[in-house]
LUMMIFI-170023 format. One record per residue (C-alpha): residue number from 0; residue in one letter; x, y, z. Coordinates in steps of 0.5 Angstrom, whole numbers. Each point is the difference from the previous one (the first is absolute). Example, Ala and Ser with C-alpha at 12.3 -4.5 7.8 and 13.67 -1.06 7.14 Angstrom:
# residues 2
<kolmi 0 "A" <25 -9 16>>
<kolmi 1 "S" <2 7 -2>>
END
This chain:
# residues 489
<kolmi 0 "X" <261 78 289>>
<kolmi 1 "X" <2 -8 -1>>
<kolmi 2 "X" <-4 -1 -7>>
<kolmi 3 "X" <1 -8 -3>>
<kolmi 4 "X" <-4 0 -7>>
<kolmi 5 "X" <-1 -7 -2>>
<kolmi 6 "X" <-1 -3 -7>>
<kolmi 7 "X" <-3 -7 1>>
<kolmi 8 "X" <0 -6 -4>>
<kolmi 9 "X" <-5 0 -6>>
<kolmi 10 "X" <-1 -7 2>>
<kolmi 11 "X" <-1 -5 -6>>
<kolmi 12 "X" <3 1 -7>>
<kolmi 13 "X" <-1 -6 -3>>
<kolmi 14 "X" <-4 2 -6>>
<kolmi 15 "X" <2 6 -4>>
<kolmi 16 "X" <7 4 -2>>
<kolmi 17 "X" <1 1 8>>
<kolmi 18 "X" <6 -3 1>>
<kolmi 19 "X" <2 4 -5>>
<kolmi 20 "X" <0 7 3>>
<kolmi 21 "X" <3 1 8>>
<kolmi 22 "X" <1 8 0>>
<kolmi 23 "X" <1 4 5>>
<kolmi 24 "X" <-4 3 6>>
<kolmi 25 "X" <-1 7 -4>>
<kolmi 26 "X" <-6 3 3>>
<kolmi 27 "X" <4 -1 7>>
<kolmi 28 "X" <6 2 -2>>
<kolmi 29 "X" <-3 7 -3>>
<kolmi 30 "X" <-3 0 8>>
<kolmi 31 "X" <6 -2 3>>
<kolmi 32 "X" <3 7 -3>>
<kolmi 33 "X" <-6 4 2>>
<kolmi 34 "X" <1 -3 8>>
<kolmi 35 "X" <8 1 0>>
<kolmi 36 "X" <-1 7 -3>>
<kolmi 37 "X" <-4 1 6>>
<kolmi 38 "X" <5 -3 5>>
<kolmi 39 "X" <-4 -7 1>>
<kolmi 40 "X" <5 -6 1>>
<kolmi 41 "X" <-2 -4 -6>>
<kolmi 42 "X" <-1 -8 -1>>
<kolmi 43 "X" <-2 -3 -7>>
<kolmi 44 "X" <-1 -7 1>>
<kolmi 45 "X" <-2 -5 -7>>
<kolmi 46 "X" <-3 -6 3>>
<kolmi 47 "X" <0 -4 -7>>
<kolmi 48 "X" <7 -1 3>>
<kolmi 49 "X" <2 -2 7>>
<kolmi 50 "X" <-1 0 6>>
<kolmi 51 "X" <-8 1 1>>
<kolmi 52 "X" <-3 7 3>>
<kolmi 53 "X" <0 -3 8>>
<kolmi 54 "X" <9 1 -1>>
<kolmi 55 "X" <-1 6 -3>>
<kolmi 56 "X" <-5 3 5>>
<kolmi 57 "X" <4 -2 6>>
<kolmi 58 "X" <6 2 -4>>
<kolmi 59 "X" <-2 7 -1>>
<kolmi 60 "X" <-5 1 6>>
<kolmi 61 "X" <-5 5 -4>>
<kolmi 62 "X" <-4 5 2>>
<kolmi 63 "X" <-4 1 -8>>
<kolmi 64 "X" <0 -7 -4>>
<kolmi 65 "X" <-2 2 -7>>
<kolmi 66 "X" <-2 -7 -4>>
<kolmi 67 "X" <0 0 -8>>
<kolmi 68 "X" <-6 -2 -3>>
<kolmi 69 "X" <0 1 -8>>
<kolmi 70 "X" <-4 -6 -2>>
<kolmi 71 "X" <-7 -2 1>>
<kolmi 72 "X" <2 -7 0>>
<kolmi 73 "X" <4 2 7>>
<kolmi 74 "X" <-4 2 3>>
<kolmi 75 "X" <-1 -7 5>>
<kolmi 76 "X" <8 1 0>>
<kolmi 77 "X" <0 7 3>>
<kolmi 78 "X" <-6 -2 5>>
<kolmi 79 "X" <5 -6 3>>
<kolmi 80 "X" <6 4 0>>
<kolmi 81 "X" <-4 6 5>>
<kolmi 82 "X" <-1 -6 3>>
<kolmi 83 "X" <6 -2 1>>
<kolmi 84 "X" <3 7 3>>
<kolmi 85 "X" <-6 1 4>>
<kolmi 86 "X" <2 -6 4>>
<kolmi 87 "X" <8 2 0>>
<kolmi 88 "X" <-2 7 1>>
<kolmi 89 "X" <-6 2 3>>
<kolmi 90 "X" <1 7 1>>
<kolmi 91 "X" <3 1 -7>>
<kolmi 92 "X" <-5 5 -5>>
<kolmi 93 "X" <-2 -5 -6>>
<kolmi 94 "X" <-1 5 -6>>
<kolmi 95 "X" <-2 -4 -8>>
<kolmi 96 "X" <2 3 -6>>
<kolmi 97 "X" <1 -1 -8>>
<kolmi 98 "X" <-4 0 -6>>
<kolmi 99 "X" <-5 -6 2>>
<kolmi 100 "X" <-1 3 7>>
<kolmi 101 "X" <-1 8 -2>>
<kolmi 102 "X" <-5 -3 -6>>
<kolmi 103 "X" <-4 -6 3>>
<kolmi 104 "X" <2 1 8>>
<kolmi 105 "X" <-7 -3 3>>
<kolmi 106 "X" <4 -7 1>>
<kolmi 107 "X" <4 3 4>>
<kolmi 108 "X" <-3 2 5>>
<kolmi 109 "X" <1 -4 7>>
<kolmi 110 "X" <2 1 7>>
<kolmi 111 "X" <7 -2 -2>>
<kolmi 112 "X" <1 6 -4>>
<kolmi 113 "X" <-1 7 2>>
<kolmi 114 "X" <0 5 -7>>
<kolmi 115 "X" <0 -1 -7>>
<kolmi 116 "X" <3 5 -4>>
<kolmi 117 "X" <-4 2 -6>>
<kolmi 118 "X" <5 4 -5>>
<kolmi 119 "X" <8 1 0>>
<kolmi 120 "X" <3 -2 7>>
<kolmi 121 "X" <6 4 -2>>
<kolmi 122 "X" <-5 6 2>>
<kolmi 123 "X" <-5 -4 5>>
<kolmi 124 "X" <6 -4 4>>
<kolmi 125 "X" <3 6 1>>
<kolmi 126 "X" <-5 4 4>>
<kolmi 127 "X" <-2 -6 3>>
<kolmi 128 "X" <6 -1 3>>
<kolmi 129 "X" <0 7 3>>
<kolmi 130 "X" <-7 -1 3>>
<kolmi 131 "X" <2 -5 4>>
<kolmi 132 "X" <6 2 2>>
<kolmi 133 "X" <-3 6 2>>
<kolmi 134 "X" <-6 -3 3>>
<kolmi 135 "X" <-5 5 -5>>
<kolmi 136 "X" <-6 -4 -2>>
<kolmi 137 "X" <0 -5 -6>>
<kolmi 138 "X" <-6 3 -3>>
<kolmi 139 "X" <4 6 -2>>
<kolmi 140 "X" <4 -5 -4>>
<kolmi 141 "X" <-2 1 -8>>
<kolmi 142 "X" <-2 -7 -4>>
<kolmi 143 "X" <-2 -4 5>>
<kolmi 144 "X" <-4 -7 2>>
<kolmi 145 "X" <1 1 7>>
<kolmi 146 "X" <-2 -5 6>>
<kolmi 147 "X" <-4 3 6>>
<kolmi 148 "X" <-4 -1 6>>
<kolmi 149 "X" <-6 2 -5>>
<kolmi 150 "X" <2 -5 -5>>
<kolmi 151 "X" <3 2 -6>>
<kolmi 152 "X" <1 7 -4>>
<kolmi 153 "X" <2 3 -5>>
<kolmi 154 "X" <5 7 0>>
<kolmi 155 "X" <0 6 -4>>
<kolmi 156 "X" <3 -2 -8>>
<kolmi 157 "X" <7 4 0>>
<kolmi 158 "X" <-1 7 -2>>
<kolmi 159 "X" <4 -1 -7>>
<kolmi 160 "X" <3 -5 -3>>
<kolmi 161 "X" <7 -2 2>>
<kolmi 162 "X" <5 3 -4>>
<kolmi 163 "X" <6 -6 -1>>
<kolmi 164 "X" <6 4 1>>
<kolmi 165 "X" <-2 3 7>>
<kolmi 166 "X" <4 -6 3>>
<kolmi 167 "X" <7 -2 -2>>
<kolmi 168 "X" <2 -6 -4>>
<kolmi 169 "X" <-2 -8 3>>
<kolmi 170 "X" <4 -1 6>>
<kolmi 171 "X" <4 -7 -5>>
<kolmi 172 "X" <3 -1 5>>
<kolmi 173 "X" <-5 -3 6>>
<kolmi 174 "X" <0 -6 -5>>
<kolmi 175 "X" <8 0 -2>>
<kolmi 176 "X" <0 -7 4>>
<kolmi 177 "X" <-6 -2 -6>>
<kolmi 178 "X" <4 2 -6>>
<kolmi 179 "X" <2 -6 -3>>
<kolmi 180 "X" <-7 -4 0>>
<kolmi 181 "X" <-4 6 -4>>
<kolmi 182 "X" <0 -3 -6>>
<kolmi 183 "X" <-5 1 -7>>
<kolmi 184 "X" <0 -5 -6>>
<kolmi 185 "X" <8 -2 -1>>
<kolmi 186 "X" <2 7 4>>
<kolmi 187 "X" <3 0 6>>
<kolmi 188 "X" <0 4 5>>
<kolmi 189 "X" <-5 5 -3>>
<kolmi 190 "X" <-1 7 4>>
<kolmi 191 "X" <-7 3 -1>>
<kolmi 192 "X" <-1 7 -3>>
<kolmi 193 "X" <-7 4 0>>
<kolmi 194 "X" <1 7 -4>>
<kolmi 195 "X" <-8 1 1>>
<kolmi 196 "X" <-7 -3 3>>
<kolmi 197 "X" <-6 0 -4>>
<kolmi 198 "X" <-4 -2 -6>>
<kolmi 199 "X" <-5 4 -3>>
<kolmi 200 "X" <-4 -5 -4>>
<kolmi 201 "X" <-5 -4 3>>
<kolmi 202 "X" <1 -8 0>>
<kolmi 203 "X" <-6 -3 2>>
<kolmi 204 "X" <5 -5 3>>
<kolmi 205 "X" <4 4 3>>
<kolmi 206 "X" <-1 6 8>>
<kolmi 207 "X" <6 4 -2>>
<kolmi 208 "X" <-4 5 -4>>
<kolmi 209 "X" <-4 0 5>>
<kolmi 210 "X" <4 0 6>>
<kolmi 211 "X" <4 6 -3>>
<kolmi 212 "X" <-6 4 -3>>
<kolmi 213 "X" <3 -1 -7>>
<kolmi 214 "X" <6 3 1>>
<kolmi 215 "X" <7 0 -1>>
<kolmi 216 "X" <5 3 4>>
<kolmi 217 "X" <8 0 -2>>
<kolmi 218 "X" <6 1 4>>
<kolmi 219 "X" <5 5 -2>>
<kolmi 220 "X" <4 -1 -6>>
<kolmi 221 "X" <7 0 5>>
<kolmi 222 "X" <-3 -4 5>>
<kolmi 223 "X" <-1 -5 -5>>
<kolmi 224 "X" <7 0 -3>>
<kolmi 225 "X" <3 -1 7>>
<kolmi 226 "X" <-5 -5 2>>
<kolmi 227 "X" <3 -4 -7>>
<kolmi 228 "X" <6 3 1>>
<kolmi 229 "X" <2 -4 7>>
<kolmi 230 "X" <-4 -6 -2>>
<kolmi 231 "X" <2 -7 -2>>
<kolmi 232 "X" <1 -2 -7>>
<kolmi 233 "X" <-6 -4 -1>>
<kolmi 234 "X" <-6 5 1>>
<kolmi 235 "X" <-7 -1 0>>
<kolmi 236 "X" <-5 6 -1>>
<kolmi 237 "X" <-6 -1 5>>
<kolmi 238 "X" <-4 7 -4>>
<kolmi 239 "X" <-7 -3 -2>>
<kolmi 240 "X" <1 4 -6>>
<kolmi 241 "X" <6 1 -3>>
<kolmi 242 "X" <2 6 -5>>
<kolmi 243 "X" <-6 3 2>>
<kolmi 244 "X" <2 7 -1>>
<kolmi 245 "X" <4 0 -6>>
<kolmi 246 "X" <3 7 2>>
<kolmi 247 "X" <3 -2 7>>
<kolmi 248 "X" <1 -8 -4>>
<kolmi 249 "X" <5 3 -5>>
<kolmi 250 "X" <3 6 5>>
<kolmi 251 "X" <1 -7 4>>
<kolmi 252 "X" <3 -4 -6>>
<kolmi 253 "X" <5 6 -1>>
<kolmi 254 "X" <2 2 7>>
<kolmi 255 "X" <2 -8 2>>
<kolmi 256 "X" <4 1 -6>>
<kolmi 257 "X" <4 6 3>>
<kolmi 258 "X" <1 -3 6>>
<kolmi 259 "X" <2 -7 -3>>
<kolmi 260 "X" <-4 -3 2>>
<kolmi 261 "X" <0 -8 -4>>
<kolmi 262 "X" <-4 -6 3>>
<kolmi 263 "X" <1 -8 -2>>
<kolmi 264 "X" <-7 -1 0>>
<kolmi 265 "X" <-8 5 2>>
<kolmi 266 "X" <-6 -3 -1>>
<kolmi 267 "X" <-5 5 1>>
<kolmi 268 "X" <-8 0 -1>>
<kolmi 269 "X" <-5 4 -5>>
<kolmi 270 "X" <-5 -1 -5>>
<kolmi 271 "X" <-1 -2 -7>>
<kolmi 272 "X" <-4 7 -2>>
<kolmi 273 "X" <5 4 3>>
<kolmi 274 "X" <6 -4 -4>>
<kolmi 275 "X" <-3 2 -6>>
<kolmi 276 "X" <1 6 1>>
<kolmi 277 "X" <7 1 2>>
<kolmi 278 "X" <4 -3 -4>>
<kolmi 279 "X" <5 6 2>>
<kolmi 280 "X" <0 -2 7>>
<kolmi 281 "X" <2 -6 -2>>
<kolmi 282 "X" <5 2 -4>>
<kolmi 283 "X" <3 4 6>>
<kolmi 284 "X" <1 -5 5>>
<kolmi 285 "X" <1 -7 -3>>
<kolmi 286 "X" <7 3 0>>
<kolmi 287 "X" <0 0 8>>
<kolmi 288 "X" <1 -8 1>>
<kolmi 289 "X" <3 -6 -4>>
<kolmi 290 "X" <-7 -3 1>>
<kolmi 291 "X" <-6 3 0>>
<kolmi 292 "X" <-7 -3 2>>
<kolmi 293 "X" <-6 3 0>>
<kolmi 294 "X" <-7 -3 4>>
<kolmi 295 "X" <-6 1 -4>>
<kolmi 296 "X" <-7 -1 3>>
<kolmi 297 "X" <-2 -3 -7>>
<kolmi 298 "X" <-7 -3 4>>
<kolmi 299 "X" <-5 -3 -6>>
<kolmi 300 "X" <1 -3 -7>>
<kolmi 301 "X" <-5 5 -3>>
<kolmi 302 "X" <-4 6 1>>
<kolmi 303 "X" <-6 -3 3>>
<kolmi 304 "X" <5 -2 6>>
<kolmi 305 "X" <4 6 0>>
<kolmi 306 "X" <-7 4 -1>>
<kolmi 307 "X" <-3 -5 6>>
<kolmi 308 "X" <6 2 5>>
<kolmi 309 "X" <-1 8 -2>>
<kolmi 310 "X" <7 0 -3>>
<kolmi 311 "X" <-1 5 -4>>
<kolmi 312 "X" <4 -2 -5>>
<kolmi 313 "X" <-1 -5 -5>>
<kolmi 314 "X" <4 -7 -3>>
<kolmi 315 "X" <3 5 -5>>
<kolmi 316 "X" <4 4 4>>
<kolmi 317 "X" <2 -7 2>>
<kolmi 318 "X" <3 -2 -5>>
<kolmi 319 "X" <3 7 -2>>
<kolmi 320 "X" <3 2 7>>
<kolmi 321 "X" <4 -7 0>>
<kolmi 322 "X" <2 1 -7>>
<kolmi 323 "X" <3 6 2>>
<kolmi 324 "X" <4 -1 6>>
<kolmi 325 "X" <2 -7 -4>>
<kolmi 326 "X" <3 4 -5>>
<kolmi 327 "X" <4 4 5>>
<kolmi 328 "X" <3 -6 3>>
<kolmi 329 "X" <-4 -1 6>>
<kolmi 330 "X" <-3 -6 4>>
<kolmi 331 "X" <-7 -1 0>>
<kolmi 332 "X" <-4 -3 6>>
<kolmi 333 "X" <-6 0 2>>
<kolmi 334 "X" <-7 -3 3>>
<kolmi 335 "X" <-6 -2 -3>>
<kolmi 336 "X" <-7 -1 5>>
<kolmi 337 "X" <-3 -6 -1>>
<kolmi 338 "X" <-7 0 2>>
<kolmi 339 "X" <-5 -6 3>>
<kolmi 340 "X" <-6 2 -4>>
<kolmi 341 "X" <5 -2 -6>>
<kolmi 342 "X" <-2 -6 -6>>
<kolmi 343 "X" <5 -4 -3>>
<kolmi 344 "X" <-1 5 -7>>
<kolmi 345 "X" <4 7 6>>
<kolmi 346 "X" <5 -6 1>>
<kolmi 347 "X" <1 -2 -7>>
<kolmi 348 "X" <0 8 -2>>
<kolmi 349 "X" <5 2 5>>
<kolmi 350 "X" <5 -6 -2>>
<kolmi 351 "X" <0 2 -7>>
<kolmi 352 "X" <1 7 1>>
<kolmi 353 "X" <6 -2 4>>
<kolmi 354 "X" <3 -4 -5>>
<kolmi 355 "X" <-1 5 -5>>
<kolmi 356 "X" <3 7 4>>
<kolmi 357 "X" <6 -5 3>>
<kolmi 358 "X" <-3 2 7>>
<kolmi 359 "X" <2 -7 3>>
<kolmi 360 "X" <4 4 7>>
<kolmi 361 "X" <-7 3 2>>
<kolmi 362 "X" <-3 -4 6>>
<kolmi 363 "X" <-7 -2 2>>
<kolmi 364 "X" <-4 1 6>>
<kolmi 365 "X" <-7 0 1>>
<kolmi 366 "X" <-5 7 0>>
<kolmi 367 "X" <-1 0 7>>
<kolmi 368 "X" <-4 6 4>>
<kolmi 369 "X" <5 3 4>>
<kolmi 370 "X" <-4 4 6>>
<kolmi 371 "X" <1 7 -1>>
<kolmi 372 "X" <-1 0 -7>>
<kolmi 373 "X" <-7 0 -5>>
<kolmi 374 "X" <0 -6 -2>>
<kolmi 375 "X" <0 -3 7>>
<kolmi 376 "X" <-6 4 1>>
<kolmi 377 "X" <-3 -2 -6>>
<kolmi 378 "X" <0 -8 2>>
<kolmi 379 "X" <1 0 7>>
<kolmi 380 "X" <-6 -4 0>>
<kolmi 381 "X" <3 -6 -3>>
<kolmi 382 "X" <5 -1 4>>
<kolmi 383 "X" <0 -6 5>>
<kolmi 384 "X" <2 0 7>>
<kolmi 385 "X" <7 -1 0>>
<kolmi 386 "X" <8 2 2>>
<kolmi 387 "X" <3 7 -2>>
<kolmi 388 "X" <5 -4 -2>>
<kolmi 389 "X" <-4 -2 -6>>
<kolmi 390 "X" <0 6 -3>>
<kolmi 391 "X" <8 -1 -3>>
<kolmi 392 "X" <-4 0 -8>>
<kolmi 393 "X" <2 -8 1>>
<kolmi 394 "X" <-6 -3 2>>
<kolmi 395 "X" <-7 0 -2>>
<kolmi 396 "X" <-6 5 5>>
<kolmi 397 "X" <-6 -4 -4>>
<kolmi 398 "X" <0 -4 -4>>
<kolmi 399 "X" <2 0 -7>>
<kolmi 400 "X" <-5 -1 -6>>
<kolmi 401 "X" <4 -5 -2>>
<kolmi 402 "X" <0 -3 6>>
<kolmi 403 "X" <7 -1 5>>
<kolmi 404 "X" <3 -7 -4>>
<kolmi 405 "X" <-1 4 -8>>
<kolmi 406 "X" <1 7 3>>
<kolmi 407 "X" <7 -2 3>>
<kolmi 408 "X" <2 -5 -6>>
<kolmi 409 "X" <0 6 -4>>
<kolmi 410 "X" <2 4 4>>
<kolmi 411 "X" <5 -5 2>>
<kolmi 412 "X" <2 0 -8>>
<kolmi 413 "X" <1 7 -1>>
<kolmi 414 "X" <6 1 5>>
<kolmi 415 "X" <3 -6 -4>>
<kolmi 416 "X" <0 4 -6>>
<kolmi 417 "X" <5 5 4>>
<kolmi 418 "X" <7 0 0>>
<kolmi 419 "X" <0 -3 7>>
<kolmi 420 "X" <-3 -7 -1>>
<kolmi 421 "X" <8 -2 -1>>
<kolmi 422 "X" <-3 -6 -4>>
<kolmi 423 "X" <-2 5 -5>>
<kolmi 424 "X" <4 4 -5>>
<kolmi 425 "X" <5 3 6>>
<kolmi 426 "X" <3 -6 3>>
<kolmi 427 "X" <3 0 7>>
<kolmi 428 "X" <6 1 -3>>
<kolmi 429 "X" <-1 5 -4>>
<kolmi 430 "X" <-2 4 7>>
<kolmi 431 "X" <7 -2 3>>
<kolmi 432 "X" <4 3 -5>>
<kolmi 433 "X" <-3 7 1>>
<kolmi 434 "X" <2 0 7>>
<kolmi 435 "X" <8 0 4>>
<kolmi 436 "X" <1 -7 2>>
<kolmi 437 "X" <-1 3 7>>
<kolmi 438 "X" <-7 1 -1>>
<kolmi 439 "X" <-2 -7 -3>>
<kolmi 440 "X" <-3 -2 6>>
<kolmi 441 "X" <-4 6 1>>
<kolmi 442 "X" <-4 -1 -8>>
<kolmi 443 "X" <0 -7 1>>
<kolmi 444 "X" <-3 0 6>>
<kolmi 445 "X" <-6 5 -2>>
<kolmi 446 "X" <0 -4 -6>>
<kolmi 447 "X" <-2 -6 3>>
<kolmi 448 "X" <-6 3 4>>
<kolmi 449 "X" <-3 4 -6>>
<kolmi 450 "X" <-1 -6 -4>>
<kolmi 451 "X" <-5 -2 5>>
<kolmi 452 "X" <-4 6 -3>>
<kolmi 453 "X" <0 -6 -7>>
<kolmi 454 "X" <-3 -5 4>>
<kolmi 455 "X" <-9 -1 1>>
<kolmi 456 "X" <2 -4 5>>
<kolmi 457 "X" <4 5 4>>
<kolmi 458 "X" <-6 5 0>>
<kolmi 459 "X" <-6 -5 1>>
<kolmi 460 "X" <4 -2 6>>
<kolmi 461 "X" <1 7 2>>
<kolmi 462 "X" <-8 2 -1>>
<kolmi 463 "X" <-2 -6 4>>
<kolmi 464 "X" <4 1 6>>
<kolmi 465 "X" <-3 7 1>>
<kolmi 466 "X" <-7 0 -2>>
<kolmi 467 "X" <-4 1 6>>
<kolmi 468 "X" <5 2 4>>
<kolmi 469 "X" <-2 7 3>>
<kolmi 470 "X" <5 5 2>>
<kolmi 471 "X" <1 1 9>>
<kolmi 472 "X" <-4 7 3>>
<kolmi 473 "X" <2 6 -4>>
<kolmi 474 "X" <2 -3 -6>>
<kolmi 475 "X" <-6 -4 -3>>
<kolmi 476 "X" <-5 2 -6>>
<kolmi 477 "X" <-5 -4 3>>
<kolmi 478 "X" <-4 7 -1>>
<kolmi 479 "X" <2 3 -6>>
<kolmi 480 "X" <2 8 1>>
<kolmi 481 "X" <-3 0 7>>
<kolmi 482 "X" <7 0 2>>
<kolmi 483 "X" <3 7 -5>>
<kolmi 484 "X" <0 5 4>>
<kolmi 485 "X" <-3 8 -1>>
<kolmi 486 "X" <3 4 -5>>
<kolmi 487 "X" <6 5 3>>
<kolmi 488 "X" <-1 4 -7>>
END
């Protein structure tokens, strides 16, 4: 078959670290692997860049389109792109997958679209494909929304949970046109490496845990290191918890090592608990790359605000966890949620701790309940009716304690004590000397749109604009959860 995989544009970034981080289709390029091992005529398409999905689709001619949806704030983007190749294409099978649309797929659910897949498209794509192709009826595909005559219905789960080596490594190279424009803070290119998926806490804010069922699956040892071994220089871990088994992370650590394998940057992402821990993980792999970053979902100031997101780990290990990995010689970055119920004594407790732990590269974003987890369960009766787009952890759901102008004054203020407010502590040209000068124009221009993020005014303007604006047919919240979806589990 003919088979065309989408990712759209996100839409707007103009608040946030997103300028900052383009990274390829990973997902697609798994199930692109998948479908060429069966002998399908593949086409990865990534429509942040040009031209738009109406060229590619009358470039491809597919039987099977498959469009990526991995956030919520998407999900109208997702919906105008089935559009769009519905019109070029009538005939075509649009399939919906990814992390938002397998967590919360009820705003997908549209004439446009005919399936959404409700658990790993490297398994799920695949039997697909062949039931189309061999006419077999569509409800014997596994982990399923799918569209009949009957409504909507839900297929039986997948029997087991996908091991991560039954498909061979990404297919890079059906986005080897793309290469040069993926980037991640001053890398670029950047090539995205998954070693394992799954997460076994329990964030309130989060829907891995959930969508996974608590689990964590690894990739084999060999299949990692050729994965790194033909990546680029620059590599950014997408694992949602690094160094998680310490046994197979030191295995890992050491067989790099054998092959030769060296790096000028990684960054990956973990836990400060898990840090605590593993000073001799870090030890082990520091020595991998000349710069090392490590992403920390630090979250709260205090033990009541990691206690209220269900953390489980308190500000102690905080502030251990990012001892230690200092002390080896590694980057900190990280986030902290800022939540609309916040008085001015959270903000000014969040600024301290920052000033005294050195945590001026971390970014902000507003607590937001994103669909699927238990935190939007919990306060999907505050939400207004408003556009899924909103739901970028930028903009504000209800209104704030402090109400809109005083909440985003210190919101506003707090961006200003990281180290991208280029009027603060790390001027512009500070940030150039830590590029080629090829790269200039690249971090001056992402520069530029971050310092919006210290501006009230900028945020205001923005939250006017879309208050009361509700989203197009499929996509609204107007009725909060009446949308989601029976459980596939």
């Amino acid at each position: 078959m003919n088979i065309l995989l989408l990712r759209p544009h996100p839409g707007s970034d103009k608040f946030g670290l997103g300028p900052f981080f383009r990274v390829e289709p990973l997902g697609l390029e798994y199930i692109g692997a998948a479908l060429l091992e069966k002998g399908h005529r593949v086409t990865v398409a990534d429509l942040r860049f040009r031209p738009g999905p109406a060229a590619w689709v009358r470039r491809s001619r597919p039987q099977l389109v498959g469009i990526s949806c991995p956030h919520a704030l998407e999900y109208e983007r997702i919906l105008e792109t089935a559009r769009e190749v519905r019109r070029v294409c009538p005939d075509a099978f649009i399939h919906v997958g990814g992390h938002a649309a397998a967590a919360f797929p009820g705003p997908l659910e549209c004439g446009d679209i005919d399936a959404i897949c409700l658990d790993d498209g490297e398994e799920v794509v695949v039997q697909l494909a062949e039931a189309l192709e061999k006419g077999r009826p569509l409800v014997e595909v596994p982990a399923l929304r799918l569209r009949t005559g009957d409504g909507w219905v839900t297929t039986s789960p997948l029997t087991e949970r996908t091991s991560l080596d039954l498909v061979p490594l990404p297919a890079r190279e059906l986005v080897a046109r793309h290469r040069s424009g993926y980037h991640c803070l001053l890398f670029k290119p950047v090539w995205l490496i998954e070693t394992a998926r799954g997460c076994p806490h329990r964030c309130s804010f989060c829907s891995v845990w959930q969508l996974y069922d608590r689990s964590c699956r690894e990739r084999s040892i060999g299949a990692v290191v050729e994965d790194f071994a033909t990546a680029g220089d620059a590599i950014f871990v997408a694992d949602d918890l690094f160094w998680h088994n310490p046994t197979r992370s030191l295995e890992l650590a050491a067989v790099l090592k054998q092959r030769g394998v060296f790096k000028r940057w990684i960054l990956v992402q973990t836990r400060t608990d898990l840090l605590c821990r593993s000073s001799e993980l870090l030890a082990a792999w520091r020595p991998l790359a000349k710069d090392f970053d490590i992403f920390l979902g630090l979250e709260a100031a205090s033990d009541h605000g990691l206690a209220d997101l269900t953390k489980d780990a308190g500000v102690t290990e905080t502030i251990e966890g990012v001892r230690i990995a200092r002390e080896h010689g590694y980057g900190i970055n990280g986030n902290f949620l800022i939540d609309p119920d916040w008085t001015e004594t959270e903000f000014r407790e969040l600024w301290e701790f920052i000033a005294r732990h050195g945590l001026q590269r971390a970014g902000f974003t507003i607590r937001t309940p994103l669909p699927g987890t238990e935190y939007y369960r919990q306060v999907e009766q505050r939400i207004a009716p408003q556009p899924w787009s909103n739901f970028d952890m930028h903009h504000l759901l209800w209104e704030p304690r402090l109400g809109v102008r005083r909440f985003f004054e210190l919101y506003t203020e707090t961006w200003r004590r990281s180290i991208l407010n280029t009027s603060g502590e790390k001027s512009m040209l500070d940030w150039m000397r830590q590029v080629r000068p090829s790269q200039i124009p690249y971090i001056a221009r992402i520069l530029w749109r971050t310092q919006a993020m210290m501006k009230p005014a900028a945020y205001l303007e923005e939250y006017e604009a879309t208050r009361g604006r509700v989203a197009p047919c499929g996509a609204s919240i107007a009725a909060p959860g009446a949308a989601e979806a029976p459980s596939h589990r």
